[in-house]
Every structure is written in C-alpha cells, then in structure tokens.
C-alpha positions as CSV (number, residue, x, y, z in Angstrom):
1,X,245.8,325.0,137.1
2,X,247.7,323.5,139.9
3,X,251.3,324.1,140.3
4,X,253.8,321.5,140.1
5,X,256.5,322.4,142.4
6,X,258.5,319.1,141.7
7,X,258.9,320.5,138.7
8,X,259.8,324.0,139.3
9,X,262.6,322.5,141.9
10,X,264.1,320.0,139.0
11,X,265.0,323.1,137.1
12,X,266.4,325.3,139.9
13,X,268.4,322.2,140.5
14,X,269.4,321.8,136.9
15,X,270.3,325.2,136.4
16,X,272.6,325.0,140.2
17,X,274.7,322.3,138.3
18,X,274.9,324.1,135.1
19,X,276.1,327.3,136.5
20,X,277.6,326.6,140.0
21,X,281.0,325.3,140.9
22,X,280.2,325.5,144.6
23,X,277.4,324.4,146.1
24,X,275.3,327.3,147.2
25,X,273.7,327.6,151.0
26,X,270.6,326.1,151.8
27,X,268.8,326.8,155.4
28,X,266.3,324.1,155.5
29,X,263.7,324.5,158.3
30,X,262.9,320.9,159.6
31,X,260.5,319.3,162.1
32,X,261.6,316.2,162.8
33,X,264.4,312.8,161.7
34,X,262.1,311.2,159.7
35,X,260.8,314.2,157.4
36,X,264.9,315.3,157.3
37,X,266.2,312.3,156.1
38,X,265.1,311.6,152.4
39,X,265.2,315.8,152.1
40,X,268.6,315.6,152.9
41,X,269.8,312.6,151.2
42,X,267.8,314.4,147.9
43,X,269.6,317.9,148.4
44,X,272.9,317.5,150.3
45,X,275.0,316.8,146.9
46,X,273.1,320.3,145.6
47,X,273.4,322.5,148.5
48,X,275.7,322.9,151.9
49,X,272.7,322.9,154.3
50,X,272.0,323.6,157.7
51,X,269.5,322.5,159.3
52,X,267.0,325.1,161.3
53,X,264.9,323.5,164.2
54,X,262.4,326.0,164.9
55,X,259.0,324.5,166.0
56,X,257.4,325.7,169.1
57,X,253.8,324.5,167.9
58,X,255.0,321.1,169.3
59,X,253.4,319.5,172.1
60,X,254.1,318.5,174.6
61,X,257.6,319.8,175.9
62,X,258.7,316.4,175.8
63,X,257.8,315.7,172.3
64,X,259.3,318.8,171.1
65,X,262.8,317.4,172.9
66,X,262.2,313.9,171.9
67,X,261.9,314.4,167.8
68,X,264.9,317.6,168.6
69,X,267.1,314.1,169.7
70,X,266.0,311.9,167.3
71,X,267.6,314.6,164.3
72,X,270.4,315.0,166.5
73,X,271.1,311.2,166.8
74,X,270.2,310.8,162.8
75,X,272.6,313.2,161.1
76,X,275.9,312.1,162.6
77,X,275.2,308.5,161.4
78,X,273.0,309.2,158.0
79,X,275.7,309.7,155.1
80,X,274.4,312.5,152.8
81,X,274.3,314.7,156.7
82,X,278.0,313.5,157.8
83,X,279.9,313.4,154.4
84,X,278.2,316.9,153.8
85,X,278.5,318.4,156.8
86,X,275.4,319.2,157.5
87,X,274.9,321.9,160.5
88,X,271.8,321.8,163.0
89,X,270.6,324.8,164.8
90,X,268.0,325.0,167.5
91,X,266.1,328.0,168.6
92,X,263.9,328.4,170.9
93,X,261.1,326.4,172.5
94,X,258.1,329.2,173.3
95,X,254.7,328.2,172.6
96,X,253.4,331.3,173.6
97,X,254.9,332.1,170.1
98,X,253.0,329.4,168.1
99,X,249.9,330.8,170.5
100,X,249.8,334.2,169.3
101,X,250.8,333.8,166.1
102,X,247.8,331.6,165.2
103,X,245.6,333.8,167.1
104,X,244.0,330.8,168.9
105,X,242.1,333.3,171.7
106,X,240.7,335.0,168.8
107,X,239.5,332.7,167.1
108,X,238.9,329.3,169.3
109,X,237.3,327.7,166.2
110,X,240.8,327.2,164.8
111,X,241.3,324.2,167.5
112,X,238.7,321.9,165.6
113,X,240.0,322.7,162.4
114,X,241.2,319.4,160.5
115,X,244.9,319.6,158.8
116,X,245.5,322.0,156.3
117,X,243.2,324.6,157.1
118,X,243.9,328.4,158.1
119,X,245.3,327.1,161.6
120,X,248.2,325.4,159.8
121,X,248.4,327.8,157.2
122,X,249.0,330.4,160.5
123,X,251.4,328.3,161.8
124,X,253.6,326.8,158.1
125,X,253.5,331.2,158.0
126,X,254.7,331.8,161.7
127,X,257.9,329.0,161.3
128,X,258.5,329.9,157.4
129,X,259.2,333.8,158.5
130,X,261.5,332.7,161.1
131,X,263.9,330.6,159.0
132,X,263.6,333.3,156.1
133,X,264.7,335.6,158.6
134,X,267.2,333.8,159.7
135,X,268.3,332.7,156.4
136,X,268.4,336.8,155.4
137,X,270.3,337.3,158.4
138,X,272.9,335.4,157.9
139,X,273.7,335.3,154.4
140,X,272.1,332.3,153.3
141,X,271.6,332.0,149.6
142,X,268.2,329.7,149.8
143,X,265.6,328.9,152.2
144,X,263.3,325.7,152.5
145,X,261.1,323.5,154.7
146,X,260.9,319.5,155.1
147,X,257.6,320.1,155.8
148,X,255.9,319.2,152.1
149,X,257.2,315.6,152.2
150,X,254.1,315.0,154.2
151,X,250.5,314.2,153.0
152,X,248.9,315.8,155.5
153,X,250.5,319.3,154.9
154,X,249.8,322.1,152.1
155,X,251.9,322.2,149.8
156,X,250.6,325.3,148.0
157,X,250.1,327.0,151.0
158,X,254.0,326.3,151.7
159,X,255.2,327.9,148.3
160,X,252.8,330.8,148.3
161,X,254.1,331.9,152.2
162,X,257.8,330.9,151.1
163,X,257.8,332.4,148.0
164,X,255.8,335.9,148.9
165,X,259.1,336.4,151.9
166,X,261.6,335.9,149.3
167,X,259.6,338.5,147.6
168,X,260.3,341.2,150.4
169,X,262.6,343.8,150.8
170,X,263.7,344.8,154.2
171,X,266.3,345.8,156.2
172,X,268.8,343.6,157.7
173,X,269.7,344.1,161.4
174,X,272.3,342.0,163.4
175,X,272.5,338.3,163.0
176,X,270.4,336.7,165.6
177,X,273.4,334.0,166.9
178,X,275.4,334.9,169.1
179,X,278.2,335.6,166.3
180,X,277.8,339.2,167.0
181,X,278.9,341.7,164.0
182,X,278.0,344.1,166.1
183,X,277.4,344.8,169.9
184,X,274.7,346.8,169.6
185,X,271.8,344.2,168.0
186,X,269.9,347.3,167.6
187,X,271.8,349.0,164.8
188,X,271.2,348.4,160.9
189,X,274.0,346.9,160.0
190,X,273.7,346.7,156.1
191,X,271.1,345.6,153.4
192,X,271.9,342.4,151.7
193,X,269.6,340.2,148.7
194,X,266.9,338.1,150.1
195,X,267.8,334.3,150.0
196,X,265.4,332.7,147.4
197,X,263.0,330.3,148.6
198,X,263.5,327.1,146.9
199,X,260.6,325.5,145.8
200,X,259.4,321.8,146.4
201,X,257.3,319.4,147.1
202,X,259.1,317.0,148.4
203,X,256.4,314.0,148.7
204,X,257.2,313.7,145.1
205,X,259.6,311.3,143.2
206,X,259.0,308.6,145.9
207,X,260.0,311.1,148.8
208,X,257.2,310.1,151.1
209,X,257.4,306.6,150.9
210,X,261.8,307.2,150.7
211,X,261.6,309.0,154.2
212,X,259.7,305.6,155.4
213,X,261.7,303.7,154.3
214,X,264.6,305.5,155.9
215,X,262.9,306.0,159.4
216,X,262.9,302.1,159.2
217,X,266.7,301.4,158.2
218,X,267.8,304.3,161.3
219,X,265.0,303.0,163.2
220,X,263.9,306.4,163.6
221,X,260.6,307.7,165.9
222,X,257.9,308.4,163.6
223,X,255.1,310.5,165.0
224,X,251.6,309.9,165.2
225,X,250.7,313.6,164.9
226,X,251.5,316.6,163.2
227,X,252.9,318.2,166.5
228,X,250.7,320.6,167.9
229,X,247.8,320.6,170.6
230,X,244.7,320.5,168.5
231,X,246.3,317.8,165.9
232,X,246.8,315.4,169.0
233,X,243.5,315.5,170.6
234,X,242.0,315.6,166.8
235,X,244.2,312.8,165.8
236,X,243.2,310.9,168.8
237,X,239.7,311.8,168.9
238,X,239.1,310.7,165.2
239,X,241.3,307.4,166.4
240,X,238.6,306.5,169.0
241,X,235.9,307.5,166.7
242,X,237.3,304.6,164.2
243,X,237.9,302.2,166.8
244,X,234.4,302.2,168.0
245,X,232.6,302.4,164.5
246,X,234.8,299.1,163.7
C-alpha cells in the first residue's frame, strides 16, 4: 500500500508542538527559490532552518549560479525566511561529483532515462547523503529536501534514501565548515545521535500549486528542467518532438 508521507509529517509536526518549547533544527537541502518558498513558508514557524545548497548535478555552470541567486535574492525579502532567520549555506559546485556518483561511464543508458528512474534515484541518494552528513556533523536535529514539492520527482524514492541514513550509525569526524572544533579534520572527535529525517511530501496540501503561486508574487525564475544534463537535452528533445507532432 503506498505511503502517505503528508501524513506521517502532520504527526511529527503535531507531536513538535505538543512536546517542544523551542523549535528544533531543521537542515533543509534545497534546489532552487521556487521549490524553497512554500517549504519554508509551511515549516519555518515548526523548525529554525537552514537552508543547504548542494546540487552539482546542475547544468550548466551558469544555471547552477543563476537559481543559487535567485534563493539568495528570495529569502531576505520572503517573510517566513527573514522573521525566522533562516540561514543559507552553499557547498561546492563539482560535477565531477554528480558524474561519479551516478556512474554515468558505466552505465551510459542512464542518460536516456526519463525522470524518476535509477539515474535520479543515484543522484536524490548522492545530494540526500551530503546534507545528512552535514546535518550529523553539525548537530542538526532533522534533515529534509524541497525536492518532493515537485511532480516530476520520487517521492518514495526520497523517504526510502532519507529515512535508511537516519537509520545509520557512524562515527562523527570534524564539522566540515570552517568552524573548526578541531585542527586536525582527521581526528574522531565524538559520536553524536543521527538527525532524523523528517518525512514529506511536500506537493501535498496545495504545496505545488502554493510554490507557483509564490514564484509569481517574488517574480521568481522558474526552471524548465530538472537541472541536470540529460533532463535538458530530454526535456528539449521531447519539446521539439511535440512541437512538430502539433
């Protein structure tokens, strides 16, 4: 029977107001303004949440820096981001990362794949570890991704990855900011809980159509693909198809 995650994130949320005076921390992984906004105006009166902006599958360069400025340029204007203080962090831009991590020389299939097949699965995987890891590493309390709120993304394959690292137990080594604990990044430092992955779906409850009707209000950029290589020249190949069958 499928899950429904809305669901399972009402009642972490009910049971955060029941039992919390403070708002717990929330890393939220985002990849773009537009998939932030209704995420954030849904969870900043929940959770104090920064924002992580990992996502070297974009392409190109230029793309990757132009939806990095549009979430800069949203969050000091957009009210649930300033009158919660939301934080942004980027980290680095290597798509040699995404790459590997997909295993794209391997398997050269992948490339045709449509959306939400193994490709993307590779790649929700590849960015999801990051932000748990970061989230682990420095003390978060929950981790999460924007990246439900849209259609064209898996939203089962999201919860299964997210919730199997919460699952984990590993060591903790130094925090990877520059806020060094330590200055040897090399040496265990101590072993702390795992932040729990907080469930959602967020296209629910009106979230996809909310985060349209934001990008409208902020006049925000909304992509026309998912970000990587092979959804562009997929996206635009199955454009041209429909352009010429009409």
């Amino acid at each position: 029977m499928k899950q429904n995650y809305q669901k399972e994130l009402d009642k972490i949320i009910d049971s955060i107001k029941d039992c919390s005076s403070t708002k717990p921390s929330l890393l939220l992984h985002a990849c773009c303004g537009p998939c932030s906004s209704y995420v954030i105006e849904y969870l900043a009166q929940y959770f104090d949440i920064t924002i992580l902006y990992y996502n070297p599958n974009i392409y190109p360069q230029e793309e990757y820096t132009r939806r990095l400025e549009e979430l800069k340029n949203l969050l000091p204007v957009f009210p649930p981001a300033k009158n919660n203080n939301v934080i942004l962090i980027e980290q680095e831009y290597n798509p040699e990362d995404f790459y590997s991590a997909i295993k794209i020389k391997e398997e050269p299939e992948l490339a045709n794949e449509q959306e939400k097949g193994e490709r993307c699965r590779r790649c929700y995987n590849f960015r999801l570890k990051r932000a748990y890891e970061y989230a682990k590493n420095n003390g978060f309390d929950w981790f999460t991704t924007t990246l439900s709120i849209s259609p064209f993304k898996d939203a089962d394959k999201i919860n299964i990855i997210g919730k199997e690292l919460s699952a984990q137990n590993s060591e903790i080594i130094a925090p990877m900011e520059p806020a060094d604990i330590s200055k040897n990044n090399n040496v265990i430092l101590t072993t702390l809980s795992n932040p729990k992955w907080l469930t959602s779906d967020f296209k629910k409850k009106g979230g996809f159509k909310r985060s349209l009707e934001l990008s409208s209000e902020y006049n925000l950029y909304r992509q026309q693909y998912c970000g990587c290589v092979y959804s562009k020249t997929n996206t635009e190949k199955s454009r041209e198809e429909n352009s010429h069958s009409n």
